[in-house]
Every structure is written in C-alpha cells, then in structure tokens.
C-alpha positions in Angstrom: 4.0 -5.8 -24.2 4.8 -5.9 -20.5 2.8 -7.4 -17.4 2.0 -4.7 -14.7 -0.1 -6.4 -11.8 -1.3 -3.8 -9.3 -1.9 -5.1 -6.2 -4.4 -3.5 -3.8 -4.5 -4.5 -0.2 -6.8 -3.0 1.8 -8.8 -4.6 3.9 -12.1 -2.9 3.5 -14.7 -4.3 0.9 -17.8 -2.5 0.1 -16.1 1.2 1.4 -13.8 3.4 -0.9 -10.2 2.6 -0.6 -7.4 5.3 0.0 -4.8 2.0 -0.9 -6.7 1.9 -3.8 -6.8 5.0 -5.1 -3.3 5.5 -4.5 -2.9 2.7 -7.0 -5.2 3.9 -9.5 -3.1 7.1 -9.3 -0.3 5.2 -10.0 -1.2 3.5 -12.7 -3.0 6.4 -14.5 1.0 7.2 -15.3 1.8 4.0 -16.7 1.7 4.1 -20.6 -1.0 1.7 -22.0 0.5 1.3 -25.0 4.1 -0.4 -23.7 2.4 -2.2 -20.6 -0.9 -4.2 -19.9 -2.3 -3.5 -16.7 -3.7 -5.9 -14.2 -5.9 -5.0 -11.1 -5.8 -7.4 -8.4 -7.8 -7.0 -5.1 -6.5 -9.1 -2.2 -9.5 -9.4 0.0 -12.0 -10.1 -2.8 -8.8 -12.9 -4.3 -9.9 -14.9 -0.4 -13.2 -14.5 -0.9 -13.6 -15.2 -4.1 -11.3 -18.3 -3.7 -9.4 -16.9 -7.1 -5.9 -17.5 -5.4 -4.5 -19.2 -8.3 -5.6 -17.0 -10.7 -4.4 -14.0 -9.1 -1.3 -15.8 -8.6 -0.7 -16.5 -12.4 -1.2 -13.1 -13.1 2.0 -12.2 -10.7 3.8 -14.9 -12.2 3.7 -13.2 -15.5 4.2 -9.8 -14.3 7.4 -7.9 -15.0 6.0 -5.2 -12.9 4.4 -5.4 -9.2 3.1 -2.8 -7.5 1.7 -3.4 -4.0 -0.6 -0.5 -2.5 -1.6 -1.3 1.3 -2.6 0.8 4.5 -0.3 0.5 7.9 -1.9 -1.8 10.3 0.0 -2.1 13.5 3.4 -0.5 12.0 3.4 -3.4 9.7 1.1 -5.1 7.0 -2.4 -6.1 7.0 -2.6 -9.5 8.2 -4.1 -10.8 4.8 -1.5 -9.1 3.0 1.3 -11.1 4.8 -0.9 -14.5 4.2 -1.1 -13.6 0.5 2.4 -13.0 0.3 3.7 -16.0 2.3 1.3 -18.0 0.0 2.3 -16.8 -2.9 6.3 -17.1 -2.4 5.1 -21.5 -1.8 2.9 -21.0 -5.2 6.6 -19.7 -6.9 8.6 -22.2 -4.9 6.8 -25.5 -6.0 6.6 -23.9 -9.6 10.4 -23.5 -9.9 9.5 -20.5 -12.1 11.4 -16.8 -10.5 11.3 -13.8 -12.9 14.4 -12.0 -11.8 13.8 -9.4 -13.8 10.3 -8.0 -12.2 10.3 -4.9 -10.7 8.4 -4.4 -7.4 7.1 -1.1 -5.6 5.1 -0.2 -2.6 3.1 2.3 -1.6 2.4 2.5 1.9 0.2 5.0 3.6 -1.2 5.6 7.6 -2.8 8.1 9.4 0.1 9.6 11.2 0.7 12.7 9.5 4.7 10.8 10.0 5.7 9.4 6.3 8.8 7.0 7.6 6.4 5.5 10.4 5.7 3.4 7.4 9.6 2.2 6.8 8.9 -1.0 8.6 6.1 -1.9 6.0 8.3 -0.9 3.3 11.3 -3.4 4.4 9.1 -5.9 4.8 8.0 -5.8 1.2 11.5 -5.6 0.2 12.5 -8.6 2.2 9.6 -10.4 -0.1 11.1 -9.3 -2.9 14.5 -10.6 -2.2 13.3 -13.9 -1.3 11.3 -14.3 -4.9 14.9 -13.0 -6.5 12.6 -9.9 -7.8 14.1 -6.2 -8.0 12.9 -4.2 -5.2 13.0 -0.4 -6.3 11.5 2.3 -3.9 8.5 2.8 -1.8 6.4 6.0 -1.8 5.5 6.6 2.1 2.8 8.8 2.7 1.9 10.3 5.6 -2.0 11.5 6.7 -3.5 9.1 3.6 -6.8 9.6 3.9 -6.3 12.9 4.6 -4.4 13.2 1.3 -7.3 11.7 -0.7 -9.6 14.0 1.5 -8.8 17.4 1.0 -6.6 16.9 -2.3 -8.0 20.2 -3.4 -7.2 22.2 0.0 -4.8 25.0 -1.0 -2.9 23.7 2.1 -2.3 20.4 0.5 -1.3 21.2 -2.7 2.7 20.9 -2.0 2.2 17.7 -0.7 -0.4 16.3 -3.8 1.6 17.4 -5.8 5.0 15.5 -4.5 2.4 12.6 -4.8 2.0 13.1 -8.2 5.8 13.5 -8.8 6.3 10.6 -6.9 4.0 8.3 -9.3 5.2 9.9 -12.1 9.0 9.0 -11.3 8.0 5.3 -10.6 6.2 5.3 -14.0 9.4 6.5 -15.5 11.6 3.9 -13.1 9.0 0.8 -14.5 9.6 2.1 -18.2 13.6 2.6 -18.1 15.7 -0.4 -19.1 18.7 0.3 -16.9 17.8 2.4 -14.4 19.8 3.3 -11.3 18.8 3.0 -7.4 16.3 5.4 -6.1 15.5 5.8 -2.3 12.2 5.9 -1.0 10.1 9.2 -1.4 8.6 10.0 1.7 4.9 12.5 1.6 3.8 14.6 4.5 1.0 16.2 4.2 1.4 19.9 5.6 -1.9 20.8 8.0 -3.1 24.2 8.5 -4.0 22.9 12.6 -2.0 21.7 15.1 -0.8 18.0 15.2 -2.5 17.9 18.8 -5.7 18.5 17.2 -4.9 16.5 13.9 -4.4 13.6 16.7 -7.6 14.4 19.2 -9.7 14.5 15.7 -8.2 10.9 14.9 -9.3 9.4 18.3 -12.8 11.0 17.6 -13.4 9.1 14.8 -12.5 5.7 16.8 -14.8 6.7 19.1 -17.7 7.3 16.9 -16.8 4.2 15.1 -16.7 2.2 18.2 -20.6 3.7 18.7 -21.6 2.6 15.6 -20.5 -1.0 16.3 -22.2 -1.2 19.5 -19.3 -0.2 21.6 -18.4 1.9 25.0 -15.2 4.2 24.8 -13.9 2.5 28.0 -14.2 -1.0 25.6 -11.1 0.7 23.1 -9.0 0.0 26.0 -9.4 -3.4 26.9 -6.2 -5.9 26.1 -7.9 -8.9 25.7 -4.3 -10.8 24.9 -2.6 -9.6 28.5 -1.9 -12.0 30.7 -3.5 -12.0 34.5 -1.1 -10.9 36.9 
C-alpha cells in the first residue's frame, strides 16, 4: 500500500479551514484501499514541536498533496519555513524518493484563479529541488466563497469543475504512467458585480480590524516604509 501525506497549510487554528476542506475534498477521491492516507497540519506540527514526525511521514510518502491559502501572491510564511526545513531534514538524510508525486491546491479571495500561479511555481520549484515529480495545481479563485455557497445554483458550474478537478488528480495519483497535465484553474461565477464582490471583501477587513481593537485609517499604515 502507498503513502499519501496531505498537507494542510493554513494558518488559522481554532477556525474552520477552506485550505482544509479543500484537502479533505481531495482526499475523499483517493481510494482507501490502494493508498494510506496521512493528515498533517502545519501550524499545529510548530506548535506541537512534532517536526520530525511530520517529516518522516513525508519521507515515506509516494504522494504529497499540499493545500494552502494565497498570502501576499505567494505562501504563508510558515508554509515556506516548513518547506525550507524540511528540504535540510532530506538533505542531511541522503534519502530522495524520486518517484513521489506532489500537488497543490491553492486558493485566494480574488474571484482571479491564475492570481495564484506564483504560489503554484513556487511549490513546483520545491519539488524539483527534492527530485520529486511535480504534476498540476488546482487554482481556485473566490475560496471561501466556493466553500460558502457550494449549494448556490450560481455556483454549481464552478463546484462542480472542483469536483472534476479532484477527481482527475485522484486518477493522476493512481495511474502508473501517466502523462503531463496543466494546471486546472476554478472561478467561481457570481451572480453580482465584481465591484461589489470587492467592496464586500474590504467590509469584512474592516469589521475584522473592529473586532481586534482597530481604526479603519490603522489598515493603511506601512509600518516597513522608510521616512522620507
């Protein structure tokens, strides 16, 4: 039986995950009976100071799949520290499967799938430095608004081109000689104007900010600028 290690990288802790429930989508699909399946959760693996177990349990995949959110265009920062630290755990081991697979699944709030290219090359650059098989990302645009209103009748094109899109990386991970795919990229169709899809979005910061003591004005500030 095959290793599948399914990585999820969101930052949040206590809150429900849209990374995370992407992955769990993803590896509803995968058959139980040809693969074991391995949850890893990178912000508890810090806390929890179980590095080096979570570690092992890549080492032995055949099969990663990395689920994260778009922060900044890019990765979340712990993502890139777990990453980085896991390529040195490989390194002074000696010990490169080239023969795992490795996915992403990337997802932001712009309702803009291939905002989230970036992420995906990054994750592909990873791969090529650990000699692993990078395969295809699934990009999804408007995440959490695909988690959301799943059941909308307006979303149901682009849930199900989610589903098709796990469903063809199930059948990728299972295949033994399986030819390149490119990236699927997911946008979510709204029934409202992207000008309001946008205004909505800065709401949310706002109240947010609120809830943590802030002023609106305070969303603004560049702390990092320097004086002229």
């Amino acid at each position: 039986m095959k290793d599948v290690v399914l990585v999820s990288a969101s930052p949040k802790l206590n809150e429900r995950s849209t990374s995370k429930e992407f992955l769990e989508m993803a590896g509803s699909r995968i058959n139980s009976d040809l693969f074991s399946k391995t949850f890893i959760d990178v912000r508890k693996s810090f806390l929890t100071h179980s590095l080096a177990e979570d570690f092992a349990a890549l080492a032995r995949a055949d099969v990663i799949i990395i689920s994260f959110p778009l922060y900044y265009f890019c990765l979340p920062g712990m993502l890139t520290r777990f990453l980085v630290d896991y390529q040195t755990y490989c390194t002074a081991r000696g010990k490169l499967n080239k023969q795992v697979k490795v996915y992403a699944i990337v997802n932001c709030g712009f309702p803009e799938p291939e905002i989230n290219l970036e992420a995906v090359r990054v994750i592909q650059s990873f791969s090529r430095h650990l000699n692993a098989e990078f395969r295809f990302g699934v990009l999804i645009g408007g995440g959490s608004m695909m988690v959301a209103a799943k059941e909308a009748p307006f979303m149901k094109k682009a849930v199900q081109k989610l589903n098709s899109a796990f469903a063809s990386m199930a059948a990728d991970i299972q295949a033994e000689n399986s030819t390149m795919m490119e990236s699927i990229y997911i946008e979510a169709k709204y029934p409202f104007s992207r000008p309001l899809y946008y205004f909505m979005g800065g709401r949310g910061w706002i109240t947010m900010a609120r809830k943590n003591g802030l002023k609106k004005k305070e969303l603004y500030r560049k702390p990092y600028r320097m004086n002229e």
